[in-house]
ROSE-4610 file (N, C-alpha, C; in Angstrom, 1 decimal, always signed):
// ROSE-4610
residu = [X/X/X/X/X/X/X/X/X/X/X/X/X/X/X/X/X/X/X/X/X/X/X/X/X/X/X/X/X/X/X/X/X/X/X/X/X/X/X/X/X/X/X/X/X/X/X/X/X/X/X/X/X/X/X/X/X/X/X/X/X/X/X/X/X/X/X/X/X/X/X/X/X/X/X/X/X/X/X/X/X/X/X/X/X/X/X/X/X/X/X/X/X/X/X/X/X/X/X/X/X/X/X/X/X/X/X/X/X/X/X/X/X/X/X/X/X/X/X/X/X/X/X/X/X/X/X/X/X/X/X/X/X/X/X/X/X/X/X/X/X/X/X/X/X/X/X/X/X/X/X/X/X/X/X/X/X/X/X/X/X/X/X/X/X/X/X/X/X/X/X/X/X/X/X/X/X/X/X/X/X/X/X/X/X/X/X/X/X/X/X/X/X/X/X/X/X/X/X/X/X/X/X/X/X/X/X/X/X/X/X/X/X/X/X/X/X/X/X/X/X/X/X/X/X/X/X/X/X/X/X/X/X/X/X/X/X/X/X/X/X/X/X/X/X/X/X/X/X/X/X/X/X/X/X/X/X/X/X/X/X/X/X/X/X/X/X/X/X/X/X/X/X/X/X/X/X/X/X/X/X/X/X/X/X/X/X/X/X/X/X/X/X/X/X/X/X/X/X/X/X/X/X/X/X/X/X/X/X/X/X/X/X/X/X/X/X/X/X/X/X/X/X/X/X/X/X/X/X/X/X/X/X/X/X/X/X/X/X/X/X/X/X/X/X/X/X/X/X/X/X/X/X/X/X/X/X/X/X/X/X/X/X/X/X/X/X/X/X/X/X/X/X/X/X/X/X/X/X/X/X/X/X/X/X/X/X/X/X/X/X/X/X/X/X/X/X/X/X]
num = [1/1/1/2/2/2/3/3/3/4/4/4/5/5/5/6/6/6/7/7/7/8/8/8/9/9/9/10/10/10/11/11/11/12/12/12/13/13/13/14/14/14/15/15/15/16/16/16/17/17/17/18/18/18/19/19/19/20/20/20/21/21/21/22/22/22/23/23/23/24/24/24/25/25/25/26/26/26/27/27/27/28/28/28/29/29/29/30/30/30/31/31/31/32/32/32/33/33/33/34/34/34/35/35/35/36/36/36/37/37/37/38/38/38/39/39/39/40/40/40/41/41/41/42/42/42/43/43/43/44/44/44/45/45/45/46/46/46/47/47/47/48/48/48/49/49/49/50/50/50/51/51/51/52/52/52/53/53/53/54/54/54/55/55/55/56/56/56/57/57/57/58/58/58/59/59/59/60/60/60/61/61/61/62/62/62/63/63/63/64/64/64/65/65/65/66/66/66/67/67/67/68/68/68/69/69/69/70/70/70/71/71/71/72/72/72/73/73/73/74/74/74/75/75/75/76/76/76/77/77/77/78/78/78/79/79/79/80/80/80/81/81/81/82/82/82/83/83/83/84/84/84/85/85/85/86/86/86/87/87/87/88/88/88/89/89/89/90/90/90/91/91/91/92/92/92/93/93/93/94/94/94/95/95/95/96/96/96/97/97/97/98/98/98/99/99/99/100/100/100/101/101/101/102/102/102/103/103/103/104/104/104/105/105/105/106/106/106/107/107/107/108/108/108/109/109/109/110/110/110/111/111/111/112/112/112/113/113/113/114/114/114/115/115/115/116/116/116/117/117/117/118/118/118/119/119/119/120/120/120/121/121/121/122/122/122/123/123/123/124/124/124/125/125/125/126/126/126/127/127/127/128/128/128/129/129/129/130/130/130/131/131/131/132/132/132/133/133/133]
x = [+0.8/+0.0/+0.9/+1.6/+2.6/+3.5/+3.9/+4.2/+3.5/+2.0/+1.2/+1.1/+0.9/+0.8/+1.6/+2.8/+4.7/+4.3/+3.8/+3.5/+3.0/+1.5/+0.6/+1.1/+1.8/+2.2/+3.5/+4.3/+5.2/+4.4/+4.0/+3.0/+2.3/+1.4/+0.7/+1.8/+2.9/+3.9/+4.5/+5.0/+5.3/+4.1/+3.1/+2.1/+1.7/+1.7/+1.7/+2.7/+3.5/+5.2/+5.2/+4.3/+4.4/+3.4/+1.8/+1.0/+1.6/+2.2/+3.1/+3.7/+4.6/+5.6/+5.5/+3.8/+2.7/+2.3/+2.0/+1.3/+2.8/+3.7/+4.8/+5.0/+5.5/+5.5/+4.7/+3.4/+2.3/+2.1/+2.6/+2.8/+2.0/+1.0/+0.4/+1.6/+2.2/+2.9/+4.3/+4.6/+5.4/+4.8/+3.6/+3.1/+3.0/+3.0/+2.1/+3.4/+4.8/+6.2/+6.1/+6.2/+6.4/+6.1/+4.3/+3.9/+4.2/+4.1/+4.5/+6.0/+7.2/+8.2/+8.6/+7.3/+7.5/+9.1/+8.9/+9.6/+8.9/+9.6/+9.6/+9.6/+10.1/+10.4/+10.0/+9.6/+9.2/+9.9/+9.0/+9.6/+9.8/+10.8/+10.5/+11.9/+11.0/+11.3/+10.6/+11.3/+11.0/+11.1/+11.9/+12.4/+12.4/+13.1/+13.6/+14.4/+15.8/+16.6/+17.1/+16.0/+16.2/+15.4/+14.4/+13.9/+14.8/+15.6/+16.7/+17.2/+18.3/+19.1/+18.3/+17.1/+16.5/+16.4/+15.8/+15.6/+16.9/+18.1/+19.1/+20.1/+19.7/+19.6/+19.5/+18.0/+17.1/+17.5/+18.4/+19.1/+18.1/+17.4/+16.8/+17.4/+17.2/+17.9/+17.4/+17.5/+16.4/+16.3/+15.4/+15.0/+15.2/+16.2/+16.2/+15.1/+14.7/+13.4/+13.3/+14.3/+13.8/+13.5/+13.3/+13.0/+11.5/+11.1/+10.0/+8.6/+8.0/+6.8/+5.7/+5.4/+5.2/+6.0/+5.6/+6.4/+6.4/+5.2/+4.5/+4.9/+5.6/+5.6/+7.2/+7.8/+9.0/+9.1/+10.6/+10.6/+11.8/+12.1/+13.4/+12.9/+14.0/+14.4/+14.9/+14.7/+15.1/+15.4/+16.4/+15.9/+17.1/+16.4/+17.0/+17.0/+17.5/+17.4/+16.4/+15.3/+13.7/+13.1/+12.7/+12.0/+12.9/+11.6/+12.3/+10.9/+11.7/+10.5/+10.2/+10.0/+9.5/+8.9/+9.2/+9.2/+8.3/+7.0/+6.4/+5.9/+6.2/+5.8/+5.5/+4.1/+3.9/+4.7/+4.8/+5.8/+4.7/+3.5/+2.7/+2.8/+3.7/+3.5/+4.3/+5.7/+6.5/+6.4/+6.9/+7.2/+8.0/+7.9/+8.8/+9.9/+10.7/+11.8/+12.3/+11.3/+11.8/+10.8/+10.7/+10.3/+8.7/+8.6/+7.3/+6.4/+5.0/+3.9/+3.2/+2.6/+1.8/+0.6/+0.1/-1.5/-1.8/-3.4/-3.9/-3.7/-4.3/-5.0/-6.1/-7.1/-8.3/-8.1/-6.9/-6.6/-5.5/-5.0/-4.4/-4.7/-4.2/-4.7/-3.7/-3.8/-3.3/-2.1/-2.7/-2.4/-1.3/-0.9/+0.1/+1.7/+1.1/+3.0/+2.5/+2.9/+2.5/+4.0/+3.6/+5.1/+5.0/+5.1/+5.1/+6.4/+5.6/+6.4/+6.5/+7.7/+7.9/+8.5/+7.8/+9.1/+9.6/+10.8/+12.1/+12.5/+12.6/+12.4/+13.6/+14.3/+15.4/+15.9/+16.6/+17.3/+18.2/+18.1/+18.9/+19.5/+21.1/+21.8/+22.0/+21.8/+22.2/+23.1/+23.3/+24.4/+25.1/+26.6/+27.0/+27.7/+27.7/+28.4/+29.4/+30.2/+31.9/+32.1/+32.5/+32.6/+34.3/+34.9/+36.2/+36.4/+37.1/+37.4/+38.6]
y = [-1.2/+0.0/+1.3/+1.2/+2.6/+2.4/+1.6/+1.8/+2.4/+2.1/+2.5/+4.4/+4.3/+5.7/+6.4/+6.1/+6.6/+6.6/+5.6/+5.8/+7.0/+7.0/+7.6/+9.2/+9.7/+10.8/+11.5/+10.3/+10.8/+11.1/+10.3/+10.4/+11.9/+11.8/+13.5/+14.6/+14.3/+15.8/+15.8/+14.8/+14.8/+15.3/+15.0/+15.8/+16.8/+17.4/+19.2/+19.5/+19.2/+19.8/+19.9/+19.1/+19.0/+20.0/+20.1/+21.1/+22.6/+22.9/+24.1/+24.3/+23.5/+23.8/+23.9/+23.7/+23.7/+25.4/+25.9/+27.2/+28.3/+27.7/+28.9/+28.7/+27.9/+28.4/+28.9/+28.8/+29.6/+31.1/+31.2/+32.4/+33.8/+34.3/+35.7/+36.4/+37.0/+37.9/+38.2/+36.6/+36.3/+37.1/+36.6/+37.0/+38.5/+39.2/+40.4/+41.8/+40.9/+40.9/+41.3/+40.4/+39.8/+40.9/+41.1/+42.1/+43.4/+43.9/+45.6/+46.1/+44.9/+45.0/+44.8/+44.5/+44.0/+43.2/+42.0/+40.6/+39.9/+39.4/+38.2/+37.0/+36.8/+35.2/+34.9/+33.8/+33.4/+34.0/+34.8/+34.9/+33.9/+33.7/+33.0/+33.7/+33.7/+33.9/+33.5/+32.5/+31.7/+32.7/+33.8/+34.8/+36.0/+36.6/+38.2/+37.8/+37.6/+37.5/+36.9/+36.2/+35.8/+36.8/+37.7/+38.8/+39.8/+40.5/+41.5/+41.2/+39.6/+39.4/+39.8/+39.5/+39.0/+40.5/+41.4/+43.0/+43.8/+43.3/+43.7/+43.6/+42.8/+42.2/+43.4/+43.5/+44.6/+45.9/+46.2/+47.5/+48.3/+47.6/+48.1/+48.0/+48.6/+49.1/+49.0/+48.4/+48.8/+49.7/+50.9/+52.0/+51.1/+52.1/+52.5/+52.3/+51.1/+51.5/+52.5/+53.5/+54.4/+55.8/+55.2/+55.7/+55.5/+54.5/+54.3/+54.8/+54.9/+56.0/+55.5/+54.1/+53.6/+52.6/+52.1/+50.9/+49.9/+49.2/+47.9/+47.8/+48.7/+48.2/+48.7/+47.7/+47.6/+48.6/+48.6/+49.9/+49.6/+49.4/+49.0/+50.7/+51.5/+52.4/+51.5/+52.1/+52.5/+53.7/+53.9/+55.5/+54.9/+55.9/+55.7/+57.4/+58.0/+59.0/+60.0/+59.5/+60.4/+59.7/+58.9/+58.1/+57.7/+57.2/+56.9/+56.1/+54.6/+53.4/+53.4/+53.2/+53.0/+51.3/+50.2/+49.0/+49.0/+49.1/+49.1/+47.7/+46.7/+45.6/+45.1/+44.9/+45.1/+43.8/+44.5/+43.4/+41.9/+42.3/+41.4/+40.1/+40.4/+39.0/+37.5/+38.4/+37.4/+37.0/+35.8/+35.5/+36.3/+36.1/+36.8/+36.5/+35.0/+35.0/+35.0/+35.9/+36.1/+35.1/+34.3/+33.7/+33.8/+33.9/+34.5/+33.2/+33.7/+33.9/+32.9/+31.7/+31.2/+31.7/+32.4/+32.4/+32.0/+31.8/+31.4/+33.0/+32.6/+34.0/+34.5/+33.5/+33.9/+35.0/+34.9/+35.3/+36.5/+36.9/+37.8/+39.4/+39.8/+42.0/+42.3/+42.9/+43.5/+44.5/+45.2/+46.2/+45.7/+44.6/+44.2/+44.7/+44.7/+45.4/+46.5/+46.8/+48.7/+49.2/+49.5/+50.0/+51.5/+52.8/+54.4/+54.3/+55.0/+55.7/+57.0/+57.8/+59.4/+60.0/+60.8/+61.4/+62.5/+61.8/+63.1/+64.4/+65.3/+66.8/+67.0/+67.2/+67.7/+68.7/+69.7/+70.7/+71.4/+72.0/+72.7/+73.7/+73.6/+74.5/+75.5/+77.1/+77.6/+77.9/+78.4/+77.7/+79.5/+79.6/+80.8/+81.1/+82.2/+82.5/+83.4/+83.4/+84.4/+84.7/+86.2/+86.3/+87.1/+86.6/+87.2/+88.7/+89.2/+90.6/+91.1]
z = [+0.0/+0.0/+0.0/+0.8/+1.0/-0.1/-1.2/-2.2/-3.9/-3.2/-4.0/-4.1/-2.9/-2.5/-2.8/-2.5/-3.2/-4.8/-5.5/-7.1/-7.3/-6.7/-7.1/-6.6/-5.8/-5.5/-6.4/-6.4/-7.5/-8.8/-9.2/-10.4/-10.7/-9.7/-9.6/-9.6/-9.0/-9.1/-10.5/-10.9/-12.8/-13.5/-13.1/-13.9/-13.7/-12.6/-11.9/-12.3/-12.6/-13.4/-14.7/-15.2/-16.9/-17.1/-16.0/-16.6/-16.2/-15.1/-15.0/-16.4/-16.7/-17.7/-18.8/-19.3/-20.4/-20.2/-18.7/-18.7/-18.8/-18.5/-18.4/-20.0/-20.5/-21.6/-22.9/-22.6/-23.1/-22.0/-21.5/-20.8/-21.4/-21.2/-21.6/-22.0/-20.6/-20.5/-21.9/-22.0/-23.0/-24.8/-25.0/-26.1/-26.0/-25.2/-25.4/-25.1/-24.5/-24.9/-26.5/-26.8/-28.2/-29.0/-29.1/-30.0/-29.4/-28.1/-27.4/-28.9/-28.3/-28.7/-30.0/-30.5/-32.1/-32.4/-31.7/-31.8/-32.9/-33.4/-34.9/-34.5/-33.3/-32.6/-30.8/-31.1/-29.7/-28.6/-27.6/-26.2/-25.0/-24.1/-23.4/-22.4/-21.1/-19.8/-18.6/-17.4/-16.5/-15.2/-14.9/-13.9/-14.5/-13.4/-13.7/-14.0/-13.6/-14.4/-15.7/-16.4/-17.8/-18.9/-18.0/-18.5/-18.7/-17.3/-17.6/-18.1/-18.9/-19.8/-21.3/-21.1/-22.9/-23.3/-21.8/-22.6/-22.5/-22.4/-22.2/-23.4/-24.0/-25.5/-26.4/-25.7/-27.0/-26.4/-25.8/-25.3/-24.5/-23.4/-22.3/-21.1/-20.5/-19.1/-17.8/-16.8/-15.6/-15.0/-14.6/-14.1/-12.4/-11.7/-10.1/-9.7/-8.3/-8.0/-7.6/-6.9/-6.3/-7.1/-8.7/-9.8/-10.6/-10.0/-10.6/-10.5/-11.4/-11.2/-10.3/-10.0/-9.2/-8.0/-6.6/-6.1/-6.4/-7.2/-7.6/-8.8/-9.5/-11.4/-11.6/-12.0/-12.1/-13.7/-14.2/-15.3/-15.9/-17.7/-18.2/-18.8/-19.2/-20.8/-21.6/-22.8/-23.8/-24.5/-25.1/-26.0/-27.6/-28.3/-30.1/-30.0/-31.0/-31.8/-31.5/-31.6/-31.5/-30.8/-30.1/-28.7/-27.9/-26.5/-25.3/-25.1/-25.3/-24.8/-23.1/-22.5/-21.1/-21.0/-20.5/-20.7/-19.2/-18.8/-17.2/-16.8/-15.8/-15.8/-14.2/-13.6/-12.1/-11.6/-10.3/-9.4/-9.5/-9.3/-8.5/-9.7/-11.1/-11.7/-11.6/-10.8/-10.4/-8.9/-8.4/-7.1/-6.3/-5.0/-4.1/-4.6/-5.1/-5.8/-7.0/-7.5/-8.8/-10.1/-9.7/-10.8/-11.5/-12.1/-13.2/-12.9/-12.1/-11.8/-12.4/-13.1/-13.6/-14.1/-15.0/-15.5/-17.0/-17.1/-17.9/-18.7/-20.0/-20.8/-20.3/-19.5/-19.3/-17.7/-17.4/-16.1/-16.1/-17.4/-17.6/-17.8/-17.2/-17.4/-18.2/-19.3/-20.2/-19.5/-18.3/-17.8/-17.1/-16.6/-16.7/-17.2/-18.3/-19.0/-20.3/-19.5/-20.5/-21.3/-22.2/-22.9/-22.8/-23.1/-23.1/-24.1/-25.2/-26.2/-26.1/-26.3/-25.7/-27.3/-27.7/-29.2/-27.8/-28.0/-27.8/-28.7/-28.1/-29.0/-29.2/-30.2/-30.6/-30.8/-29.6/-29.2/-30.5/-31.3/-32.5/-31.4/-32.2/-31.7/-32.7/-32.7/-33.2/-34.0/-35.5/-36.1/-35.9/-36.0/-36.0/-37.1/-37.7/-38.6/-38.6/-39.4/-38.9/-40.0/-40.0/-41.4/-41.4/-42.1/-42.5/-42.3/-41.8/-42.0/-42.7]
């Protein structure tokens, strides 16, 4: 009997681990990555830290918490030439340690990860001219 039970318990955890590992990688947060950032190829991130590396990639940066426009929503930059992306993503989707949150689609808020596009204004410097004497 107590071997039975040993089956059956291992059993259920291999399958709680396979349906986890079914929802993390269909991950919302992942797809909606994807299109914000207009990516061509599959996202995938298990933590923060495989997030900071992937948007670190795409030349994002993490914003100082003690920079952030909120305490609950973490914050990468960007900036090009004429914009400055804002990458906004709430704490509450990862675990205390880091690792990314499990949900369905049907259980996902958009609001979640917000991107802010800013056109940067471009400062002209006066041109001077000199003229021979």
């Amino acid at each position: 009997m107590n071997q039975l039970v040993t089956f059956l318990t291992e059993e259920r955890k291999d399958r709680d681990q396979a349906i986890k590992d079914i929802l993390l990688s269909n991950h919302p947060a992942m797809e909606q990555l994807r299109t914000l950032l207009e990516v061509d190829y599959r996202v995938y991130f298990a933590n923060l830290e495989d997030l900071n590396r992937w948007l670190s990639a795409r030349r994002y940066s993490p914003v100082k918490s003690d920079h952030w426009d909120d305490p609950l929503v973490r914050e990468w930059v960007r900036k090009d030439d004429k914009k400055q992306f804002l990458l906004k993503m709430k704490e509450s989707i990862f675990l205390p340690d880091g690792k990314l949150k499990i949900f369905t689609a049907s259980d996902w808020d958009k609001n979640n990860i917000v991107l802010e596009i800013k056109n940067l204004t471009v400062v002209s410097t006066p041109s001077v001219v000199t003229s021979g004497v």
